[in-house]
Rosetta silent file (secondary structure, phi, psi, omega in degrees, C-alpha in Angstrom):
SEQUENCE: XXXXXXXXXXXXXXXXXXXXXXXXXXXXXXXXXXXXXXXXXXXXXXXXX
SCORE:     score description
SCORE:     0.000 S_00000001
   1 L     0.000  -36.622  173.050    3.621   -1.948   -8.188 S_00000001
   2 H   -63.111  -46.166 -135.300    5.812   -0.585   -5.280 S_00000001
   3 H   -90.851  -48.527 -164.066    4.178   -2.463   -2.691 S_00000001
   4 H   -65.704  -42.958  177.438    4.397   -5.750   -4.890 S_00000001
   5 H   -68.247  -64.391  170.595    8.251   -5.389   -5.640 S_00000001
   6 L   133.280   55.730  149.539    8.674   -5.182   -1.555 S_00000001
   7 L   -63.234  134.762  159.667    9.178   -1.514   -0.899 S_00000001
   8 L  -118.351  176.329 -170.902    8.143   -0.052    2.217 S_00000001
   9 H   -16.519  -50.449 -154.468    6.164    2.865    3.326 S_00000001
  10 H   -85.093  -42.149  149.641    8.993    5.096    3.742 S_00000001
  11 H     5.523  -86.996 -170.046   10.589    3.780    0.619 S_00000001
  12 H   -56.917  -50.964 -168.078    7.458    4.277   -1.626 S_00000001
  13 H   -68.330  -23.331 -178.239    6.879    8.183    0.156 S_00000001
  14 H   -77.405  -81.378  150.742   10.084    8.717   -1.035 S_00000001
  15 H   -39.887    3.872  175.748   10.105    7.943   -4.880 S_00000001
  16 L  -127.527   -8.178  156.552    6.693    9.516   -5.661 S_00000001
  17 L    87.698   38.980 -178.052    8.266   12.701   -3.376 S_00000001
  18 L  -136.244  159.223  177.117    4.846   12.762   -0.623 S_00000001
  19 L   -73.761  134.043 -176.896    5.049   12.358    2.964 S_00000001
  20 H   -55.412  -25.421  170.168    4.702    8.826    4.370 S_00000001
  21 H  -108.009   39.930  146.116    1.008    9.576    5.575 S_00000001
  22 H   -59.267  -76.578 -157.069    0.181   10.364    1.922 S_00000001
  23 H   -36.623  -56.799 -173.788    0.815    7.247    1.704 S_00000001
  24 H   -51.807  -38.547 -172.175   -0.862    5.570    4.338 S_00000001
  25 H   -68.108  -36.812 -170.737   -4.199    7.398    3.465 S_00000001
  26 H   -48.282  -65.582  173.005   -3.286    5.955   -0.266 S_00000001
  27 H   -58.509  -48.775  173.093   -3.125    2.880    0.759 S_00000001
  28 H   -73.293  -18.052  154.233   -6.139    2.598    3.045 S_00000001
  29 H   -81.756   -0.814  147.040   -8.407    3.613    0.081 S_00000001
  30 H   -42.059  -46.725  176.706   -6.879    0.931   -1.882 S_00000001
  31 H   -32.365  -54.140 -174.334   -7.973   -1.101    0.737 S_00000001
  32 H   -57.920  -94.712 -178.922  -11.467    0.515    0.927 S_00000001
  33 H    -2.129  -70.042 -150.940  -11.757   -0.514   -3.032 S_00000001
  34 L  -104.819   30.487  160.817  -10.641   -3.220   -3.082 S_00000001
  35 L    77.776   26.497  177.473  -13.027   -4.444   -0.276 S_00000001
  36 L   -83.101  137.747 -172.170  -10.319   -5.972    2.140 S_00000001
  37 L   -81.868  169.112 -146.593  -11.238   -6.972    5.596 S_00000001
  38 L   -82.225  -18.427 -157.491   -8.818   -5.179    8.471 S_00000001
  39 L   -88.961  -37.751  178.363   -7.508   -9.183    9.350 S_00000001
  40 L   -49.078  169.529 -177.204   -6.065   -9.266    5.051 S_00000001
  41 L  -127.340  115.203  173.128   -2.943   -8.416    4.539 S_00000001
  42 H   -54.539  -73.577 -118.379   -2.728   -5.765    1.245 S_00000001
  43 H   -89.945  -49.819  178.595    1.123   -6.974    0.712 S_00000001
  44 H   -68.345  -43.905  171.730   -0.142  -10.759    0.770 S_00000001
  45 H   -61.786  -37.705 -165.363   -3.551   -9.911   -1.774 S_00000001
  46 H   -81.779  -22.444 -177.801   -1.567   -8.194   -4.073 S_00000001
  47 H   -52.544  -51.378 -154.672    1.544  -11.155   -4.162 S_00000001
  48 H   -43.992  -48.732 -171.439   -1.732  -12.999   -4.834 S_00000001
  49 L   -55.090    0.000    0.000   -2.383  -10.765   -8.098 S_00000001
């Protein structure tokens, strides 16, 4: 939902109170799920949603 509103990393690490490479790992198993190739853009699939 952060990522969709147009938050960024440090943003995001900030309001859930975790370190920005929480985050990053967070985000790359979203990725893994939701089966995106490394050339997608997460921020553009989820606008998508």
């Amino acid at each position: 939902a952060y990522l969709k509103i147009g938050l960024n990393t440090k943003e995001i690490a900030e309001i859930l109170n975790i370190q920005p490479s929480s985050f990053y790992i967070s985000r790359s198993r979203l990725r893994k799920k939701l089966n995106l190739k490394p050339e997608e853009d997460l921020y553009s699939f989820l606008n998508g949603v």
